[in-house]
C-alpha positions as CSV (number, residue, x, y, z in Angstrom):
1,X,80.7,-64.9,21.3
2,X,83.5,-65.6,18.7
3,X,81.7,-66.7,15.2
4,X,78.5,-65.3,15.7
5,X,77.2,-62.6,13.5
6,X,75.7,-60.6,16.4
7,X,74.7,-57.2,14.3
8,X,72.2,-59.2,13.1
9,X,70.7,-61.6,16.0
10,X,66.9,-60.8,16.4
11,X,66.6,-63.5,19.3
12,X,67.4,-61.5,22.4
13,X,65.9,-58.0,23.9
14,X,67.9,-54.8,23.2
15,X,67.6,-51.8,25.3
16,X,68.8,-48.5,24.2
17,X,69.6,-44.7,24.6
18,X,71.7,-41.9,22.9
19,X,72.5,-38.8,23.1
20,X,72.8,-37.1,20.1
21,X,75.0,-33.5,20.6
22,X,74.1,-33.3,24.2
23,X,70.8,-34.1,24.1
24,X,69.2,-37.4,25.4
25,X,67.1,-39.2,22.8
26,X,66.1,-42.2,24.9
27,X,65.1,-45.7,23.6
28,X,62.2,-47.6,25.3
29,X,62.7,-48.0,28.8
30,X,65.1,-45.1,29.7
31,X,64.2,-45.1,33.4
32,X,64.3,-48.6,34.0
33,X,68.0,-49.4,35.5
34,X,70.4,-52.2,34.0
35,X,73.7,-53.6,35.7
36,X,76.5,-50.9,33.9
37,X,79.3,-54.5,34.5
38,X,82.9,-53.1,33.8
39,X,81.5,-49.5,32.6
40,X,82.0,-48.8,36.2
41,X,85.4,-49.3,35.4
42,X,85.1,-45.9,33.3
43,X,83.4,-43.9,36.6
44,X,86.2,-45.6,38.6
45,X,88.6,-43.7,36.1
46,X,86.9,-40.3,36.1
47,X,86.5,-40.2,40.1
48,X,90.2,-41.5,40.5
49,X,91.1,-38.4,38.0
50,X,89.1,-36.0,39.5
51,X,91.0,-37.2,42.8
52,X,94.3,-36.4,40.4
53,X,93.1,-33.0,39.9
54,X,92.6,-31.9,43.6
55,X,95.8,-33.0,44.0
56,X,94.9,-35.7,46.2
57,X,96.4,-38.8,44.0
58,X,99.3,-38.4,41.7
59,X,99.1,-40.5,38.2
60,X,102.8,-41.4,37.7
61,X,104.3,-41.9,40.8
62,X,104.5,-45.5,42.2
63,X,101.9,-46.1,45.0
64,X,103.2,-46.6,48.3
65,X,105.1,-49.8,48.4
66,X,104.6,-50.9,44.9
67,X,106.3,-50.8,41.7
68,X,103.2,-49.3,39.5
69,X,101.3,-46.1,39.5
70,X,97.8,-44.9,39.3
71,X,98.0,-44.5,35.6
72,X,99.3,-48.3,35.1
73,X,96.7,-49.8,37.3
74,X,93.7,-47.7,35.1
75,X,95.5,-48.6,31.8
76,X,95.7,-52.5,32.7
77,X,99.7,-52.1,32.6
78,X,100.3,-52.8,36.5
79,X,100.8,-56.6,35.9
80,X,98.5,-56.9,38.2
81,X,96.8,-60.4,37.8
82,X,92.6,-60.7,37.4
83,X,90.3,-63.3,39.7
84,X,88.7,-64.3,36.4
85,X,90.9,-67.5,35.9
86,X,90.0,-68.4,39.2
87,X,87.6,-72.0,38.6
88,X,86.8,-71.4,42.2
89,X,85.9,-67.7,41.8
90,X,82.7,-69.3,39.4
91,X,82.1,-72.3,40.9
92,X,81.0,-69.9,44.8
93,X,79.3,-67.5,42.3
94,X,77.4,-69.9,41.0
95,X,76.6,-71.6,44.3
96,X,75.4,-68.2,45.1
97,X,77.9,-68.2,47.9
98,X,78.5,-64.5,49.6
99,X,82.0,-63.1,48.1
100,X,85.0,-64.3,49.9
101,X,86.5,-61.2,51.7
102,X,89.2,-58.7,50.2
103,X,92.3,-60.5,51.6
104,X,90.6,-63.9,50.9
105,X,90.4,-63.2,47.2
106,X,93.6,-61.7,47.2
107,X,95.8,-64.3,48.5
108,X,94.0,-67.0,46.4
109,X,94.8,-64.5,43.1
110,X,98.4,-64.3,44.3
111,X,98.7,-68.3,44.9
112,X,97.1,-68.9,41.3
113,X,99.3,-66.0,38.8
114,X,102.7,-64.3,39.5
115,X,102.2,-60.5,38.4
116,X,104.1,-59.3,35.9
117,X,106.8,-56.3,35.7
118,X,104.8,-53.1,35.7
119,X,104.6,-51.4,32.4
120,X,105.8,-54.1,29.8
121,X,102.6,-55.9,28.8
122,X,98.7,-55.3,28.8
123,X,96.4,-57.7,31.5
124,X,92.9,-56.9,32.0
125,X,92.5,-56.8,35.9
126,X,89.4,-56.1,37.7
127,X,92.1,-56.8,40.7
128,X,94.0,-53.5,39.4
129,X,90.5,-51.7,39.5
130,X,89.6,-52.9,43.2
131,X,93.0,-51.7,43.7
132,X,91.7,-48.1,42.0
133,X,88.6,-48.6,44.4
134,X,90.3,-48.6,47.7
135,X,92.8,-45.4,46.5
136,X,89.8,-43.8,45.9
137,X,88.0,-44.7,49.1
138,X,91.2,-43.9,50.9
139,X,91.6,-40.6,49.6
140,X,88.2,-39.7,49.3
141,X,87.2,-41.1,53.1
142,X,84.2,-42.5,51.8
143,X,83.1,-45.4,50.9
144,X,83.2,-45.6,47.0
145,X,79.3,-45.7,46.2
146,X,79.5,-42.1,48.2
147,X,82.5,-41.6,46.4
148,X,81.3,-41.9,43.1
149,X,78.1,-40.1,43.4
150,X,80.0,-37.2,45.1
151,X,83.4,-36.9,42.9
152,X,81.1,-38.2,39.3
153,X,77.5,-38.5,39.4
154,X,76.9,-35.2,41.0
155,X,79.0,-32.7,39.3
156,X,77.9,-34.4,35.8
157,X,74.0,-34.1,36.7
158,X,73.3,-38.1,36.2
159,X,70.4,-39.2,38.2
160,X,68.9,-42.8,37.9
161,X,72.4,-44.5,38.9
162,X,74.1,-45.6,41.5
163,X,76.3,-48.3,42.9
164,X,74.5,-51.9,44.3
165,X,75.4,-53.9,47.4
166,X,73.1,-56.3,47.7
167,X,71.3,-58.7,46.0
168,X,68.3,-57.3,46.4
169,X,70.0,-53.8,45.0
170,X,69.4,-55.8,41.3
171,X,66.1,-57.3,41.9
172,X,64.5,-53.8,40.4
173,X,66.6,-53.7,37.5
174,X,65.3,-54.5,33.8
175,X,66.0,-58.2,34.0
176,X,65.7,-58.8,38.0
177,X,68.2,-61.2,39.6
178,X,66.4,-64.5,39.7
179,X,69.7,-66.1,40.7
180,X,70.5,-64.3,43.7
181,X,73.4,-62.6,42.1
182,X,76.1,-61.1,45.1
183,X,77.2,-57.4,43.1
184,X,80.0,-57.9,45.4
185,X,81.3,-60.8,43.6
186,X,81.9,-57.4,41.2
187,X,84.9,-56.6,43.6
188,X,85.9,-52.7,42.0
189,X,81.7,-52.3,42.5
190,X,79.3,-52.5,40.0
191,X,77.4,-49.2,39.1
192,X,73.8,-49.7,37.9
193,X,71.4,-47.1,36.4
194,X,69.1,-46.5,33.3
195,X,70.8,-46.7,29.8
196,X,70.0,-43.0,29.3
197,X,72.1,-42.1,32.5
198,X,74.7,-44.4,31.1
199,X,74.8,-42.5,28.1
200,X,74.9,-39.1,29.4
201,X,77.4,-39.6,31.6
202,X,79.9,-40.9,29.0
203,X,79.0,-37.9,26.7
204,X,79.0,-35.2,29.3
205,X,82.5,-36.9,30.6
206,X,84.1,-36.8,27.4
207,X,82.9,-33.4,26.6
208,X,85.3,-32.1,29.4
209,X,82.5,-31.2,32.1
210,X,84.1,-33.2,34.7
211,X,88.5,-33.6,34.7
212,X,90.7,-30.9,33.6
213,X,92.0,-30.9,30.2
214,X,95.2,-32.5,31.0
215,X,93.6,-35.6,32.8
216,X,90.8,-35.8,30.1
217,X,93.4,-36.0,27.7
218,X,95.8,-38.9,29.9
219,X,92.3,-40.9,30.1
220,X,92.2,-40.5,26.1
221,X,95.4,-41.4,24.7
222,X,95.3,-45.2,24.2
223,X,97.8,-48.0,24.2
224,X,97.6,-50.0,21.3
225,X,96.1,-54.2,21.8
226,X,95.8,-56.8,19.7
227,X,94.3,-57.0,16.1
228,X,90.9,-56.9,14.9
229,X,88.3,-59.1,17.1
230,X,86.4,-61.3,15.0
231,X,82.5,-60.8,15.8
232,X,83.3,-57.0,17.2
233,X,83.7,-53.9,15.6
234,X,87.4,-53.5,16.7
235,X,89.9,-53.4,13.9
236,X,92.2,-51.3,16.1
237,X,91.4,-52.1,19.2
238,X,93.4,-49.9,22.1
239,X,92.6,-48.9,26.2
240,X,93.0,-45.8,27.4
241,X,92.0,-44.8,31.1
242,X,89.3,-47.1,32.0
243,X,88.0,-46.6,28.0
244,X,88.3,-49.5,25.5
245,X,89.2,-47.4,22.0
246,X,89.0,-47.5,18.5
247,X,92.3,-46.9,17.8
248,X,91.6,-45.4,14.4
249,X,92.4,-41.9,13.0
250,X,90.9,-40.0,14.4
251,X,89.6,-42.6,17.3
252,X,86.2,-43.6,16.2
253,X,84.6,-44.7,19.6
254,X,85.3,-44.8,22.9
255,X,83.7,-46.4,26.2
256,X,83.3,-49.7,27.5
257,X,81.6,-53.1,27.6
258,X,80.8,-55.4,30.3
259,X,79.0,-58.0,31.4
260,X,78.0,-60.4,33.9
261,X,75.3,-63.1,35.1
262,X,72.3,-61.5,33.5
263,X,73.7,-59.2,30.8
264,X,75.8,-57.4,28.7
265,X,76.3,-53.7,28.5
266,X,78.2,-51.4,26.0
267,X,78.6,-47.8,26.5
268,X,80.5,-45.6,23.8
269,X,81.1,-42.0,22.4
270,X,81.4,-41.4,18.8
271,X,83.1,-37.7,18.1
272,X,82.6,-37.8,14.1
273,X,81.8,-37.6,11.3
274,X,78.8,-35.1,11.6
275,X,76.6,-35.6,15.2
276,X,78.2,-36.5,18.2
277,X,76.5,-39.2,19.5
278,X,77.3,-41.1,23.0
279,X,75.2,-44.1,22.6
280,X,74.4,-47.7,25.3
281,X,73.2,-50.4,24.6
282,X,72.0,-53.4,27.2
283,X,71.5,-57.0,26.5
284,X,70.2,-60.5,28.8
285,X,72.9,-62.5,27.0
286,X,76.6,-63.2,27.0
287,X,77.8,-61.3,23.6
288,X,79.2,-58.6,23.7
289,X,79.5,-58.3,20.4
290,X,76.2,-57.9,20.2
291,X,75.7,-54.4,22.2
292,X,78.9,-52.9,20.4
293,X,77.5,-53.3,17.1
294,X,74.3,-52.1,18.2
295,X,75.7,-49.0,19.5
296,X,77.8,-48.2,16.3
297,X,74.5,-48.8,14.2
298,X,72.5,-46.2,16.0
299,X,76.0,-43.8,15.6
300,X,76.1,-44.3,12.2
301,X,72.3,-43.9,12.0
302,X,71.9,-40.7,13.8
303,X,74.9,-39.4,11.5
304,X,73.2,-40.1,8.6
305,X,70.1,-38.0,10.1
306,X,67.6,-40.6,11.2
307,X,67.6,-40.3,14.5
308,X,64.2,-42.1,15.2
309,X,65.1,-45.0,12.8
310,X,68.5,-45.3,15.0
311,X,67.0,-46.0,18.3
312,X,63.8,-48.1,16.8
313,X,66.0,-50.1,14.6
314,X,68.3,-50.8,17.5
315,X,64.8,-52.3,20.0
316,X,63.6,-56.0,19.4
């Protein structure tokens, strides 16, 4: 929401967690689940690199009949184009129409944008990600909610998540779904769980509990995006492998935001100075910069050695 100040709106609920050198200091409804939006993009990531690890996909090699690789489509460098310019993508959404089918969405993306050459620019794609989804599924042989529990939620410990299909999959989350939201309108999948899940899963990821030390470094190193976003924290902003960065030296966070319908989430990893805190934040509204600001103020709280002030200062 260019223009607004958003570290200080007071108007809108806030839902928080952290975890504060690997341990979870929750905020006030840590057990309650929120829609996680394009943080799922970061589990898609860690499952796809885990798959890298076993040898079972290969980062840097182009796909079968394509041009880009694994690493391209993570990193948004596939020229792969997005479904989000598509007026008739939001118009069946909200007509709460079920999603169109896979090739149906694909063929009306490819009638709308031409791709572009594979590695010379930056395109946000949730396309490229349901692209990352069926590698995954295919190489895997599960369907990708399995497939991420199995491959990510498991071997990290994280319980109170896991990915919706239905409708009725978001009526029990913290804001419900009075508008009969389809999570497969989300087409990669969209993850949900509590904001303390969120958190740890982030931390324990970026730890190096999950992907060998090569991988977790490929899913760290960042290509550089535009300049500083007014109303956001990002003065240097870059993506790495399924992670939005702060390019700064050294990095200062790392994670994602998303949103949808009924929220906005933001997810990030702060590795210094002094604790290191992995912090979410979840919001029913449409700014994002709202939740990013919110999750550096608790960082920078917690840092500071007020952990209890972080996470009530960060609740409305």
């Amino acid at each position: 929401m260019p223009g607004t100040d958003s570290a200080k709106r007071t108007d809108v609920e806030v839902v928080t967690a952290a975890v504060v050198d690997g341990t979870v200091a929750v905020g006030d409804v840590p057990d309650t689940p929120v829609p996680w939006w394009s943080f799922t993009k970061t589990v898609l990531a860690a499952a796809a690199l885990v798959l890298v690890d076993a040898g079972r996909l290969t980062l840097d090699a182009p796909l079968a009949g394509q041009r880009y690789t694994l690493r391209q489509l993570l990193q948004h460098r596939a020229g792969v184009p997005d479904y989000g310019a598509l007026a008739e993508y939001h118009d069946a959404v909200g007509r709460v129409e079920p999603p169109w089918p896979v090739a149906d969405l694909l063929a009306r993306v490819d009638s709308h944008a031409r791709g572009a050459e594979p590695g010379t620019s930056w395109t946000y794609s949730n396309v490229g990600y349901l692209l990352v989804r069926q590698l995954i599924e295919h190489a895997d042989g599960k369907e990708i909610g399995e497939a991420l529990t199995r491959l990510v939620l498991k071997p990290l410990g994280i319980a109170n998540a896991g990915l919706a299909r239905t409708p009725d999959d978001l009526i029990g989350t913290r804001w419900g779904n009075a508008r009969r939201y389809h999570p497969g309108w989300v087409y990669h999948g969209l993850m949900i769980g509590s904001p303390a899940a969120a958190a740890l899963l982030l931390d324990r990821l970026l730890r190096g509990d999950l992907l060998s030390p090569s991988s977790l470094r490929a899913m760290r190193e960042s290509f550089r995006l535009d300049e500083p976003i007014p109303g956001r924290p990002w003065q240097a902003p870059g993506y790495g492998l399924g992670l939005m960065i702060e390019t700064t030296t050294p990095p200062r966070f790392m994670g994602h935001t998303g949103g949808g319908p009924s929220s906005t989430a933001g997810v990030y990893h702060f590795a210094a100075p002094g604790a290191v805190v992995t912090a979410s934040a979840f919001s029913p509204c449409d700014d994002p910069g709202l939740v990013e600001h919110r999750v550096v103020d608790i960082a920078r709280t917690i840092a500071a050695g007020d952990d209890a002030c972080a996470l009530s200062g960060a609740q409305d």
